[in-house]
N, C-alpha and C positions, 0 to 999 in steps of 0.2 A: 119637680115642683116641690119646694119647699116650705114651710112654715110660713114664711113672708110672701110668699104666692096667697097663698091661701085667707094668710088677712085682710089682702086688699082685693081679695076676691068675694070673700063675706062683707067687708068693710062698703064694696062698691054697691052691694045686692040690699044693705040696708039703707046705703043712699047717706050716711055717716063720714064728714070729714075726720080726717087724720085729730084734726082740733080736737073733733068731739070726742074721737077716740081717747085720746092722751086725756082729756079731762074727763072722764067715764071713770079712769083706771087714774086717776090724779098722779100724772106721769106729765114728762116734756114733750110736746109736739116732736120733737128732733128726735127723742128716744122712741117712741112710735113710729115712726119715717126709718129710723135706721134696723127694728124690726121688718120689718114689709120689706125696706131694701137688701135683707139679710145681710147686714153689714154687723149687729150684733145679735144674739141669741135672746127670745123671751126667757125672762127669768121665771123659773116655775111659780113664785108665787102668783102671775099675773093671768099662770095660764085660765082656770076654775072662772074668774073673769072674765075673761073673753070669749070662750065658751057661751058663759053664760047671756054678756053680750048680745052675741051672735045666734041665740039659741040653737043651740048643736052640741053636739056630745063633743066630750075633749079629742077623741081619737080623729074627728073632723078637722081639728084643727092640724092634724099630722099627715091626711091621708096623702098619697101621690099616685094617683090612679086617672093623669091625664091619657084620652085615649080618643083621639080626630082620626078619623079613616076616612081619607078623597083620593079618590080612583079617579081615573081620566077613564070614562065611559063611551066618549063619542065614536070614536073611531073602532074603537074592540068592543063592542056589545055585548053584553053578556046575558043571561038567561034569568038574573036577580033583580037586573034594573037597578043594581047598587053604587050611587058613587057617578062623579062626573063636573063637567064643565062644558058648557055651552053657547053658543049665540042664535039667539031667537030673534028675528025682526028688531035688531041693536040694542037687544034687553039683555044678560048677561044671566044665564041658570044655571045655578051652581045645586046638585045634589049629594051632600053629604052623609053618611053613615056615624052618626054620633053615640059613642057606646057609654058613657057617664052623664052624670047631670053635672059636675065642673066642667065638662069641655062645652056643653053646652051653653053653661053662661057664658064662659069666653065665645062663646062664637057670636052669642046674643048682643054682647057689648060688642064687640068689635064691628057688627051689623047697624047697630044704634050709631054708634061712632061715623058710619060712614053715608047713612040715611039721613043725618042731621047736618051734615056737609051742606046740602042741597037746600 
């Protein structure tokens, strides 16, 4: 996970379009977009900004510390109750082990994502 993960992951958690972004940091929509898509590199003077932003320390904006742990539980049970996939009465139970607060959101959003389907 790189730098550009990480922006549209605070970017998404403040609920902040790319627009706003690029106008916060009076920058181009497109040069914002092509951070996040790491297609080019934040220039340092932008970083202190975004940071600030985002409110988080700079080193947040660097971290890479994604970490999802799903075990298929059903069938090999195990003694921690850790981890799994399931079908309950055509309901679908998924127990995950989530060892960070990034993977977390991602899993939050990706849940949102799929709950708003319906």
């Amino acid at each position: 996970m790189g730098v550009g993960t990480n922006l549209k992951r605070l970017r998404s958690k403040t609920k902040f379009s790319q627009q706003d972004m690029a106008d916060q940091l009076h920058i181009d929509r497109a040069t914002y977009a092509n951070w996040e898509n790491e297609m080019f590199d934040v220039k340092s003077q932008y970083i202190p900004k975004l940071a600030e932003i985002f409110d988080v320390e700079i080193h947040e904006l660097f971290r890479d510390n994604q970490k999802i742990q799903v075990t298929n539980n059903i069938e090999n049970k195990d003694k921690t109750g850790a981890g799994g996939v399931g079908v309950q009465k055509g309901k679908v139970i998924i127990n995950m082990i989530i060892t960070d607060e990034n993977s977390l959101s991602k899993v939050k959003e990706e849940l949102d994502k799929y709950l708003n389907k319906e």
